[in-house]
C-alpha positions as CSV (number, residue, x, y, z in Angstrom):
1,X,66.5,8.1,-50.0
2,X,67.7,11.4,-51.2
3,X,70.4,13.2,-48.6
4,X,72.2,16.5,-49.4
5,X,75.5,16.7,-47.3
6,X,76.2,20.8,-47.8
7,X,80.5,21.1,-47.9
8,X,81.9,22.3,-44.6
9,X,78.8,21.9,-42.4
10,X,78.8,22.2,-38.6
11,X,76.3,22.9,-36.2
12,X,76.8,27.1,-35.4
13,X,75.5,26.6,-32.0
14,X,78.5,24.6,-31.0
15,X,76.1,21.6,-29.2
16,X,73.0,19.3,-28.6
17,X,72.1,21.7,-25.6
18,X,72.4,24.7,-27.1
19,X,70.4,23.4,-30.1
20,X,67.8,22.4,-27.8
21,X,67.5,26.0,-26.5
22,X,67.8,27.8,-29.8
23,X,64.6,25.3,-30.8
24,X,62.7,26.4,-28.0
25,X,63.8,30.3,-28.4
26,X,62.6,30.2,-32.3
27,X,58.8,28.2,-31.0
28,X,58.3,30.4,-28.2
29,X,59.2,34.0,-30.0
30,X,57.5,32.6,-33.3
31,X,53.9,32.2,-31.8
32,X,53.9,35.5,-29.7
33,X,54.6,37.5,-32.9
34,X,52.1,35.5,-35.1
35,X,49.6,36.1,-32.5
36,X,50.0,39.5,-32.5
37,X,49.7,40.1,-36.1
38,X,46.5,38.4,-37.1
39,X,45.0,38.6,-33.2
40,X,45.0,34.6,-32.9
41,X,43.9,32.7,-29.9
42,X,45.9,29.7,-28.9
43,X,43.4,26.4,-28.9
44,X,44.3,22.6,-28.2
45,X,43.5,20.8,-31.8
46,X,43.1,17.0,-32.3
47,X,45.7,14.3,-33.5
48,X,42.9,12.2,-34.9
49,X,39.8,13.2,-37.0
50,X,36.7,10.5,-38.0
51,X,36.9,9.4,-41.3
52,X,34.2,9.9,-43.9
53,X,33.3,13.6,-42.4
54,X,35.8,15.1,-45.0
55,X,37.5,17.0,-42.5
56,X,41.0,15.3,-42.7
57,X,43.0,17.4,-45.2
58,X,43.4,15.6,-48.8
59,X,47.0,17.4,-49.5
60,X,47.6,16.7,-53.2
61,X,45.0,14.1,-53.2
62,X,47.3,10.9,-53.2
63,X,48.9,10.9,-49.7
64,X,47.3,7.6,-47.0
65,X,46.4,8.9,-44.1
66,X,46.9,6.6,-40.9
67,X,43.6,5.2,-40.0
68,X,42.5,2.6,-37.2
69,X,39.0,1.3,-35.6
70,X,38.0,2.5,-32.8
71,X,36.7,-0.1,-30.5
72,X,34.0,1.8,-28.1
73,X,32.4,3.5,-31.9
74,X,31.6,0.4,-33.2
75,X,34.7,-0.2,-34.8
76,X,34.7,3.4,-37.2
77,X,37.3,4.2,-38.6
78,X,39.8,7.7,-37.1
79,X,42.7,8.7,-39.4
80,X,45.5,10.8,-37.7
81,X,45.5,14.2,-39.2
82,X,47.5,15.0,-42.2
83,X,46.7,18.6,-41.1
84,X,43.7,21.0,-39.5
85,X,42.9,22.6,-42.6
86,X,39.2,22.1,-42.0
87,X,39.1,21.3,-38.7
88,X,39.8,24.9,-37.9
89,X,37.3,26.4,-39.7
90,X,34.2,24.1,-38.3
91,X,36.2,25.5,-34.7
92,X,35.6,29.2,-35.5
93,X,32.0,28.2,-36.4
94,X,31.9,26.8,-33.0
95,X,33.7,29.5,-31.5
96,X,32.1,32.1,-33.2
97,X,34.7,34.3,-33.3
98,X,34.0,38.3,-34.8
99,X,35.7,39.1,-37.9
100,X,39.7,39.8,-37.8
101,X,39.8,37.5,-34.9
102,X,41.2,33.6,-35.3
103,X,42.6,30.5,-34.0
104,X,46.7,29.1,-34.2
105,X,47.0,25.8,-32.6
106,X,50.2,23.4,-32.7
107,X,49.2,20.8,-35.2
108,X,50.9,17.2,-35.1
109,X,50.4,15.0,-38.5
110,X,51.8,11.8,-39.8
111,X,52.2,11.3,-43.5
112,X,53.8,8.1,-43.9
113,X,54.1,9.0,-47.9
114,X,56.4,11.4,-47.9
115,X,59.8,11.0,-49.3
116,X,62.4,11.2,-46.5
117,X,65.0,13.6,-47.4
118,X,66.8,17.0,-45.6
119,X,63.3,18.9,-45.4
120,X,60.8,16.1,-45.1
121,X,59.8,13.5,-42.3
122,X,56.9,11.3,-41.6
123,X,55.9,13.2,-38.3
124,X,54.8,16.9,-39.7
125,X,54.7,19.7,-36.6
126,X,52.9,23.1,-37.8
127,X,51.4,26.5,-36.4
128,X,48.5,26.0,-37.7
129,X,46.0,29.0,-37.7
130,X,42.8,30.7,-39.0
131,X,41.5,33.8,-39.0
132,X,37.5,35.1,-39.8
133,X,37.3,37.7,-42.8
134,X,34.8,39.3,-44.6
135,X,33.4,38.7,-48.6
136,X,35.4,41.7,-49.2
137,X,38.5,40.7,-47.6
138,X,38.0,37.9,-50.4
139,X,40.7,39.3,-52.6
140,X,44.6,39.6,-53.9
141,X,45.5,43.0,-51.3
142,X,43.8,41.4,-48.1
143,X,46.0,38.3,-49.4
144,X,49.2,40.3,-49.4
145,X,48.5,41.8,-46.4
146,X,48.3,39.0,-44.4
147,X,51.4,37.3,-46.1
148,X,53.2,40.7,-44.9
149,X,52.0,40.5,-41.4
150,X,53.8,36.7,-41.2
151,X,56.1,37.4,-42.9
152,X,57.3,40.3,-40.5
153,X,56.5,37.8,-37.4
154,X,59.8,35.7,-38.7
155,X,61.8,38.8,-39.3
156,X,61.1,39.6,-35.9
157,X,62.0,36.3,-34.7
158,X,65.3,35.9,-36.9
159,X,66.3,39.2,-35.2
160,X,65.4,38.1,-31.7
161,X,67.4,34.4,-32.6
162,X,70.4,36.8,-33.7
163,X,70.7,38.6,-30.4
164,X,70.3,35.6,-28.3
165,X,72.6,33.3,-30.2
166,X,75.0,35.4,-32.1
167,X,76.6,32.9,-34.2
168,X,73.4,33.6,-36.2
169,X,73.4,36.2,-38.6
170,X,70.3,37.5,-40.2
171,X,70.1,36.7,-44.0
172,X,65.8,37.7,-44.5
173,X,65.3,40.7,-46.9
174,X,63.4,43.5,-45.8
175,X,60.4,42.7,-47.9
176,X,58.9,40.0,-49.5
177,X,58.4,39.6,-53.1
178,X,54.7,38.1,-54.5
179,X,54.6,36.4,-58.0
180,X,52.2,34.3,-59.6
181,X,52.9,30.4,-60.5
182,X,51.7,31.6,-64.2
183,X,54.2,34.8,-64.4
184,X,56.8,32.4,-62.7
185,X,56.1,30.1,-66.0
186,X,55.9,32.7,-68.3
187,X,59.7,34.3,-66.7
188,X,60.8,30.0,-66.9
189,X,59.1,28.0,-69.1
190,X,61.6,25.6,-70.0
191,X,62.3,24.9,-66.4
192,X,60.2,22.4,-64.2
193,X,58.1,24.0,-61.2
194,X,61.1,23.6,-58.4
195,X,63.9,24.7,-60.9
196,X,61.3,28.3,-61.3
197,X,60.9,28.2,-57.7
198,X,64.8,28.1,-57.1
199,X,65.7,31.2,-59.8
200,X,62.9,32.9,-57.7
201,X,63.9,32.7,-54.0
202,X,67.7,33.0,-54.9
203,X,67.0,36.1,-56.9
204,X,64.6,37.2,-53.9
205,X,65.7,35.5,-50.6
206,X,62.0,35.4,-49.7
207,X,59.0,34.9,-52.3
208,X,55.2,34.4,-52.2
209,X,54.0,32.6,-54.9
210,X,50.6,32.7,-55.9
211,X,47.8,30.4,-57.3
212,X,49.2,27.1,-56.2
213,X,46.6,24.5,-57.1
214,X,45.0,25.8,-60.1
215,X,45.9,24.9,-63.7
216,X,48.7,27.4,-65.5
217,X,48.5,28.1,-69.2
218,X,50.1,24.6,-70.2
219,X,47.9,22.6,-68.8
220,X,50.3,21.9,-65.8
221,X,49.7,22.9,-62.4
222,X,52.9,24.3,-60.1
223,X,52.3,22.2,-57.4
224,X,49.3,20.2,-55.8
225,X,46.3,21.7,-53.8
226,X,43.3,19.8,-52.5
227,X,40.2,21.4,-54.1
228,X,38.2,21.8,-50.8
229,X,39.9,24.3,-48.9
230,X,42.4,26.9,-50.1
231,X,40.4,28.9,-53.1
232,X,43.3,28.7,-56.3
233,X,40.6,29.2,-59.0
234,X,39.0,32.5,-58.5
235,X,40.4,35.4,-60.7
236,X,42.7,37.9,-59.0
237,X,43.2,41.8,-59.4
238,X,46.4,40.4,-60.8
239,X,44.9,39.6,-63.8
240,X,45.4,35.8,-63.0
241,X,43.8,33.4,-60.9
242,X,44.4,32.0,-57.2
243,X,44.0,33.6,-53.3
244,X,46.7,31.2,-52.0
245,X,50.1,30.5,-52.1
246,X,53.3,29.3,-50.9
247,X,55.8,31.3,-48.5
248,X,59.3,30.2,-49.8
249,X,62.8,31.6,-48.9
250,X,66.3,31.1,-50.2
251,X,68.4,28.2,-48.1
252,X,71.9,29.3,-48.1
253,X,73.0,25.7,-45.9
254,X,70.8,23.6,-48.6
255,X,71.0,26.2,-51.7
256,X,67.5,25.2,-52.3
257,X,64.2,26.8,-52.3
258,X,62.7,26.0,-48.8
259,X,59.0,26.2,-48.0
260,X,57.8,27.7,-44.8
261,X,54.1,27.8,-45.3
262,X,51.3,26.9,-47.6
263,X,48.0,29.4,-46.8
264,X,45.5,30.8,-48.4
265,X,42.1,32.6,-48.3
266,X,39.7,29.8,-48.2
267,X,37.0,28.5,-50.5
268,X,33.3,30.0,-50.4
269,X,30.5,28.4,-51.9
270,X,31.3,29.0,-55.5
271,X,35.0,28.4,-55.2
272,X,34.5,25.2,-53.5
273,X,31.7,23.6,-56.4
274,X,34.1,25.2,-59.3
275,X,37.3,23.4,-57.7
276,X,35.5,20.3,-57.1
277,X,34.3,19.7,-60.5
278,X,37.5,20.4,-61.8
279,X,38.7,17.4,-60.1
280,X,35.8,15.3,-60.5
281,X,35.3,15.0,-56.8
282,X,31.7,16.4,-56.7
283,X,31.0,13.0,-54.5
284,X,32.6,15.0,-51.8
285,X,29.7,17.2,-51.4
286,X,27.7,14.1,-49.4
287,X,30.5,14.7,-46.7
288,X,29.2,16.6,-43.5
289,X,32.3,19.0,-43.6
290,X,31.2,20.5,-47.2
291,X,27.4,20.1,-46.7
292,X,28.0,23.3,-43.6
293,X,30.4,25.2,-46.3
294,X,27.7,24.5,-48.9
295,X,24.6,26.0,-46.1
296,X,26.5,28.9,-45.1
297,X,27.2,27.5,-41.7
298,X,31.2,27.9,-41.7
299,X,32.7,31.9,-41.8
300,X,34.8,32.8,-44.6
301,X,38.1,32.2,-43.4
302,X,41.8,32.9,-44.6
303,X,44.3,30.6,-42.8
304,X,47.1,27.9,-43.6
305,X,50.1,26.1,-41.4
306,X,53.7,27.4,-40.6
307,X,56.3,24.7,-40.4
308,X,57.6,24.5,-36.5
309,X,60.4,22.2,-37.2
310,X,60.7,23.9,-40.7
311,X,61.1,27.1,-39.5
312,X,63.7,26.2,-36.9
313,X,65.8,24.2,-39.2
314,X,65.9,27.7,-41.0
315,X,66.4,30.2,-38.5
316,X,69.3,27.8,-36.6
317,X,71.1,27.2,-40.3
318,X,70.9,23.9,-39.7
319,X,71.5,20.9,-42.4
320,X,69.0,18.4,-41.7
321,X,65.3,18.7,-40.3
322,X,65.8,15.7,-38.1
323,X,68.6,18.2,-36.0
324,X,65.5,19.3,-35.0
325,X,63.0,16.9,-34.5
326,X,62.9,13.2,-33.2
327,X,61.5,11.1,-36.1
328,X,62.2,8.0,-37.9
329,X,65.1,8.0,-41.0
330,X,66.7,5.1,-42.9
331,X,69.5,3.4,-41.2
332,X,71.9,4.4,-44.2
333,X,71.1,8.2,-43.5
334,X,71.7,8.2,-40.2
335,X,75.3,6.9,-40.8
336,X,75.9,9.3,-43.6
337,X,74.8,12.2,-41.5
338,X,77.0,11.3,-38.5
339,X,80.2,11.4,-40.4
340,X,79.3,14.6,-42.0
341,X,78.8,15.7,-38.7
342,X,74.6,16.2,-38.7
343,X,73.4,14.9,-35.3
344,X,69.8,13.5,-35.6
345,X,68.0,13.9,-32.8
């Protein structure tokens, strides 16, 4: 169990209730604006996929999803999602949606791996979303320009949160600065990938950091990336490689680094048989999911998933992400966290 007890900590909204409101200010705000900016359409999304299709999302490759028979299919197996990665894209292929246009939906995960701490719980809750593009929307500026467009949509909502709860002060910078995982080792290279992302969101407030997935120039990679869906291996006008990335900003409650989304332009045909054979996972291509990508039957896509409880645990300066959401946390942290004055939820 790992638990960070910031000095001095209290709740700025005073109580439960007006936590409770704040939450529903930051969800309700949040979605309107990222609507707006990439033209999404709100869609109901499932809680559990079949397995074997390869649409469940792999995550770094080592994370157990939750999977049970179902009785009335024979007994086949269903996994709860670990997210909609490629479940949204085989739904605008459904949909058939016209370029520019997409999908967000509110995405609820388990991932019983993950190490409870402040920012992580068993029970993930995203926007997620995806938009149609074009091949040549398949590069580093349409990238940016999305990135920009979300990352306005929390400015926007930070603002709004201000104005509403005034205990709340705005602490975003205006813009957002992009940098790749390899310049971030080149700038850090005695530093581990966290450490690098740290000196880069406290020297920015808010970064983008791009090429998450693919290997950097010491044979490492800054952080894990299935190879089936976000495309971390084509070469960039950057002069690097990657069309993905992380959205962190600077934590001032924490003083951490603190992740609001993972996105990326998605793999095409190429991207997806390169990345595969770089893990040695060509036995993927038998699934159903990777059999459409690999017959053209799935749009090119750019799309990822926006923390919900995340972002609120941001916006509201708050401590602990289970202020926010009801989940499950060792008996020891719930103690240390009521004398410090952190009320779980």
């Amino acid at each position: 169990m790992k638990l960070t007890i910031p000095q001095g900590y209290s709740n700025l909204l005073g109580s439960l209730e007006n936590t409770e409101k704040a939450i529903k200010c930051v969800k309700d705000m949040f979605q309107l604006n990222l609507s707006a900016q990439l033209a999404l359409l709100r869609v109901t999304a499932p809680v559990v996929v079949m397995s074997g299709t390869g649409i469940n999302d792999d995550l770094n490759g080592t994370e157990r999803p939750v999977s049970f028979p179902v009785k009335d299919l024979g007994d086949a197996r269903a996994e709860v999602v670990h997210s909609l990665a490629k479940w949204k894209r085989v739904k605008l292929a459904a949909m058939g949606l016209e370029k520019g246009k997409g999908i967000y939906t509110d995405m609820n995960a388990l991932r019983p791996d993950e190490e409870l701490d402040n920012i992580h719980s068993i029970y993930v809750d995203q926007w997620d979303w995806e938009q149609v593009i074009s091949a040549q929307d398949r590069n580093l500026a349409f990238l940016k320009k999305t990135v920009r467009r979300i990352y306005e949509a929390v400015k926007v909502t930070e603002n709004r949160l201000s104005v509403e709860f005034p205990a709340i002060r705005p602490e975003l910078p205006e813009e957002i600065h992009f940098i790749n995982a390899e310049e971030l080792l080149q700038a850090f290279p005695t530093l581990p990938p966290k450490q690098r992302e740290a000196r880069a969101a406290r020297e920015y407030g808010a970064v983008f950091i791009i090429g998450i997935g693919g290997k950097l120039s010491d044979g490492t990679q800054h952080d894990g990336r299935a190879a089936d869906y976000d495309d971390w291996s084509s070469p960039n006008s950057d002069g690097f490689t990657g069309l993905n990335g992380d959205l962190l900003v600077w934590n001032s409650v924490l003083q951490c680094p603190f992740e609001l989304s993972s996105m990326g332009i998605r793999v095409d045909r190429n991207a997806l048989l390169t990345q595969l054979k770089a893990r040695g996972e060509e036995y993927k291509l038998q699934y159903p999911y990777h059999r459409m990508l690999l017959e053209g039957r799935l749009p090119l896509t750019i799309g990822g998933g926006i923390g919900q409880s995340r972002l609120c645990m941001y916006l509201l300066r708050k401590a602990h992400i289970g202020e926010i959401q009801s989940s499950i946390w060792p008996d020891k942290m719930r103690e240390e966290c009521k004398k410090a004055g952190i009320e779980l939820v």
